[in-house]
N, C-alpha and C positions, 0 to 999 in steps of 0.2 A: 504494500500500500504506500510507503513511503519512499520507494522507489518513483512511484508514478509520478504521486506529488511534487516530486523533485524534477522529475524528467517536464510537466506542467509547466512549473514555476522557471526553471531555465530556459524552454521557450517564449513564458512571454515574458520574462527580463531582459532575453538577449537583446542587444542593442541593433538598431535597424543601419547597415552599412551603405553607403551610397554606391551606384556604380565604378569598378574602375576608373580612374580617367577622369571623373566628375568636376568639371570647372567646378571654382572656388572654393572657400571655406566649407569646412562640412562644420553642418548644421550641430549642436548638443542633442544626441537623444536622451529618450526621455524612457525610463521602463516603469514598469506600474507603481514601484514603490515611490518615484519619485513623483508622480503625478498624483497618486494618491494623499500623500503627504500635504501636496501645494495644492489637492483642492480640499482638504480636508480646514486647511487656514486658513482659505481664503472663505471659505461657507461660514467659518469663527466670526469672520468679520465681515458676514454679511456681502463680499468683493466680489459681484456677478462677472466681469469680466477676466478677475483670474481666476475663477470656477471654471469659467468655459475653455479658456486656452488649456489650464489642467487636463480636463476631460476629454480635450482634443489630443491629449497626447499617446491615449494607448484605447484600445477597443471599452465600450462601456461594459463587458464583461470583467475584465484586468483592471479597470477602475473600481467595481465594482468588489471583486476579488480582493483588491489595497486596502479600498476603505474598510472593509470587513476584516482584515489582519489586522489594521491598523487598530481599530475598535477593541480587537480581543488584548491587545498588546499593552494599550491604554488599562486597560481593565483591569488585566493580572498586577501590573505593575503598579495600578495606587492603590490596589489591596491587600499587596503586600505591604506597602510603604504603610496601609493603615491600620494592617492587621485584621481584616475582617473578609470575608468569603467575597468572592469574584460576583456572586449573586448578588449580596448585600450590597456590594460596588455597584454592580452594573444598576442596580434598582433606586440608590441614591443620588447617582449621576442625569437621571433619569424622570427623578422626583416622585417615584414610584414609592407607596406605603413598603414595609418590610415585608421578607417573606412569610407564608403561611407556614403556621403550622402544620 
């Protein structure tokens, strides 16, 4: 399984190469994490236009993929930093009442 994942995640990270030959500067690519990242701040701050260039930069699958890593990543790590369940986290961030018993 995490064979696959891996084999997934290196395709759409890999960076996009210009032709041979290709007059001038090559362009910055952009792989999901980065794009995911920069629309993830830019939605913080409300920034429609760097949402969209974001979004432009990798399929809205691979975006969608980022921002949902990105999410879990967030999570685990101020749960740890508070001490309390990844649930508890996710459900405070969220402004959700606690979980049920």
């Amino acid at each position: 399984m995490f064979g696959k994942l891996r084999t997934v995640l290196t395709r759409l990270t890999r960076p996009t190469v210009p032709a041979p030959g290709a007059p001038g500067p090559r362009p910055r690519t952009h792989n999901l994490f980065d794009a995911a990242a920069a629309y993830v701040a830019a939605s913080a701050t409300d920034d429609e236009d760097a949402m969209d260039e974001a979004a432009s930069w990798v399929s809205p699958e691979a975006l969608s993929f980022g921002v949902n890593e990105l999410a879990c990543r967030a999570v685990l790590t101020l749960s740890r930093e508070r001490g309390v369940s990844p649930d508890a986290m996710a459900r405070e961030l969220l402004g959700l009442p606690g979980p049920r018993p």
